[in-house]
C-alpha angles and dihedrals in degrees: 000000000000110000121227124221114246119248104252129222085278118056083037085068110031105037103012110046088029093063094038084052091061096063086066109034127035123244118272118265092249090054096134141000134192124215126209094224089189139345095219115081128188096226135047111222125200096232102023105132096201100081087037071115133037093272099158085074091064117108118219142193126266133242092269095039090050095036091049083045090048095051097048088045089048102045104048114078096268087064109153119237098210135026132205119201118206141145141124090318121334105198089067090084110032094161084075091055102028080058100036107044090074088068089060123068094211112026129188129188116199103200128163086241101248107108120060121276110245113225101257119169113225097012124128109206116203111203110203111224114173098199136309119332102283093043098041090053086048095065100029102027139278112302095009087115090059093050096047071054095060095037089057092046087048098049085042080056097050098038102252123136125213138190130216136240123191111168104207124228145161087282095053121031093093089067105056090104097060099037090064102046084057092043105051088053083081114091087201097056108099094185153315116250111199126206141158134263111257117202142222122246100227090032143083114300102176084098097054119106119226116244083237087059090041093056084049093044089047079053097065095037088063088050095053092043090058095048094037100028123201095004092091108059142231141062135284121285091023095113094050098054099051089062121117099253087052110033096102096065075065121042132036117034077352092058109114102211084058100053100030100029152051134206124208125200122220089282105056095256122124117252108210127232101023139309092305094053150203101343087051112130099219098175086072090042116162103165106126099213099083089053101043087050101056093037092053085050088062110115094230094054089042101050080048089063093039095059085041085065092048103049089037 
């Protein structure tokens, strides 16, 4: 019989009774924040909604102006637990993060993968990859998908782990299949979390997906979790909320980055709703945090994790 370690002071503190007490009390309002790194980018997507406007002519603050901004932010009673960093790209200006995150006890970059990931200790970096090679250059530019490769042989070599993003919409979805069977060669990817394009309410929609084509989409998703596993990310119960019937206890006055976050531009200032902002269409939401989120505070998932601390 293989013994198993018992969980210390410690992890029954900070991670067991933690996650049991979130099946009885909400999570506080400053839950989680996002952080507009830069607002310059070194590639030009096709849905990004971030240069939906001329961002590039957007001034923003520098490190001591945000890190001053940070610590006074961190210090007084409303302090965030997580941050997102996101731009633009982030990584364009790794000294901000580098010198924030410590400020954050749980810290996430969302980069488009072409510019080496730096060693930071207790950082999750989420590569975005919008389908297999040819689909993925169409929408970010000729030779992007090689270099997400080398940066993900580069970051297996040095020890660091990543997770995957790949926001579906009507170019890719025919690809899911295949993306997953590259992916899950690479001993460093975690995972691939899948969402939807949202888009915006003034912008392009041809590549929105219906909810009807989302719900057939989710089918397939379940499938391919119970064939793959945990490649494919989220919790249980994700899928399933993000169908057409229960999205709403999800998105809109439910959505949890709304109630429990807040998301600042380059400047400092909120962006309301979330990270992607005012022109947002939130009624066609497909972000998946607002699902995944709902669907992880579920007793059931968080006594799961729960056991899994204790038996580590």
């Amino acid at each position: 019989m293989t013994a198993t370690r018992k969980a210390g002071k410690g992890v029954w503190r900070s991670r067991v009774l933690g996650r049991v007490a979130l099946t009885v009390w909400p999570l506080p309002k400053n839950t989680f924040c996002s952080i507009d790194v830069t607002n310059r980018c070194n590639l030009r997507c096709k849905h990004c909604y971030f240069f939906a406007s001329d961002q590039d002519q957007i001034s923003e603050l520098s490190v001591q102006e945000w890190l001053a901004r940070i610590e006074r932010m961190q210090t007084c009673r409303g302090a965030f637990f997580s941050c997102t960093w996101v731009g633009g790209e982030p990584l364009l200006r790794p000294e901000l993060i580098d010198r924030g995150r410590r400020f954050f006890k749980s810290n996430r970059v969302v980069t488009n993968g072409t510019i080496q990931l730096p060693d930071w200790e207790n950082v999750e970096f989420h590569i975005s990859v919008d389908g297999t090679e040819a689909l993925h250059d169409a929408i970010r530019g000729q030779g992007c998908y090689a270099k997400i490769k080398r940066t993900i042989d580069d970051a297996r070599e040095r020890g660091i782990a990543v997770v995957l993003a790949c926001c579906l919409n009507r170019s890719n979805v025919t690809c899911i299949e295949a993306l997953i069977d590259e992916w899950k060669q690479y001993p460093n990817v975690r995972h691939i979390l899948f969402d939807f394009f949202t888009p915006m309410r003034d912008g392009d929609r041809s590549l929105w997906l219906t909810f009807e084509e989302r719900d057939r989409i989710l089918d397939r998703l379940c499938r391919l979790k119970e064939q793959h596993g945990d490649i494919i990310g989220a919790p249980p119960g994700t899928f399933d909320l993000m169908r057409a019937p229960n999205r709403h206890k999800a998105v809109g006055r439910n959505c949890v980055f709304v109630r429990h976050g807040t998301a600042f531009d380059a400047l400092g200032n909120v962006k309301k709703p979330c990270v992607i902002g005012a022109a947002a269409d939130c009624d066609k939401c497909g972000c998946i945090v607002p699902f995944s989120v709902k669907a992880w505070k579920r007793p059931a998932n968080l006594l799961r994790e729960a056991w899994n601390e204790i038996v580590r």
